[in-house]
C-alpha distance (Angstrom), angle and dihedral (degrees) to the residues before:
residue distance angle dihedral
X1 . . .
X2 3.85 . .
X3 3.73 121.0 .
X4 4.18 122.4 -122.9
X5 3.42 96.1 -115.8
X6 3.91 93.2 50.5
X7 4.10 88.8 43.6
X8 3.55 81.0 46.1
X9 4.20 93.1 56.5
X10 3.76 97.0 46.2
X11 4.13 91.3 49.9
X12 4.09 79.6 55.6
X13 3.57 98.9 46.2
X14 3.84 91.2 50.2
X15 3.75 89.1 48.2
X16 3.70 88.0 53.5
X17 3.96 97.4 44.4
X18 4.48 80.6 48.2
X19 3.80 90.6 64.2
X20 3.30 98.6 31.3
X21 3.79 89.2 60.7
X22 3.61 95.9 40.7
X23 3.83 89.9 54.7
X24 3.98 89.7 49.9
X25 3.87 86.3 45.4
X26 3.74 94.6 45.6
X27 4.03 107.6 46.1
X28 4.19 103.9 -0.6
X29 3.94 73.3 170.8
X30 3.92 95.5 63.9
X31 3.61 89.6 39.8
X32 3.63 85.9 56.4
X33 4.03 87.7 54.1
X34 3.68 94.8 39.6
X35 3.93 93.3 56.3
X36 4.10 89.3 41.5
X37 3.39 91.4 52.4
X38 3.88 93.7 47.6
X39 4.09 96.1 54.3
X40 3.71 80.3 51.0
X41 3.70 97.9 55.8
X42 4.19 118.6 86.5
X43 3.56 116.0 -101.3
X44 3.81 92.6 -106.5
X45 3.58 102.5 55.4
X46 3.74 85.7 55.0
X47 3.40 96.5 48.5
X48 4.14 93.5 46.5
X49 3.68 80.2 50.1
X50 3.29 93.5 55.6
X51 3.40 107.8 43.1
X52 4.62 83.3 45.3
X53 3.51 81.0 64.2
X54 3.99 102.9 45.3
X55 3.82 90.4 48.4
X56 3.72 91.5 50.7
X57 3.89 93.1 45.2
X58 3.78 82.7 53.8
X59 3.81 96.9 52.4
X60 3.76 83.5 44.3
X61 3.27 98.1 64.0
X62 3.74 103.7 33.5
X63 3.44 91.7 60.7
X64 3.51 100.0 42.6
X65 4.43 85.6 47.3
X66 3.87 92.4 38.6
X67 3.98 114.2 105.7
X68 3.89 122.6 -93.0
């Protein structure tokens, strides 16, 4: 039997393969950009970008799991 939390992860990695695909689908041209751009970018932006969007993922989803 699979726990919530890991039900939980595969629901958000199919939401995140959903967009992703609908972004390739949508503009493959932008896409094209968007990756350009991010070889381009230093190491530490990327990486403060990253970590921006980890910690806000997190707050995401405590407060949407927390306990009313």
């Amino acid at each position: 039997m699979r726990s919530i939390a890991f039900a939980d992860f595969l629901i958000g990695l199919g939401i995140l393969f959903v967009l992703e695909g609908l972004m390739f689908a949508a503009s493959p041209n932008w896409m094209r950009k968007a990756m350009k751009s991010a070889i381009a970018t230093p190491d530490n932006i990327l990486r403060a970008v990253g970590i921006g969007s980890a910690v806000a993922g997190l707050i995401l989803i405590w407060v949407m799991r927390r306990p009313i």
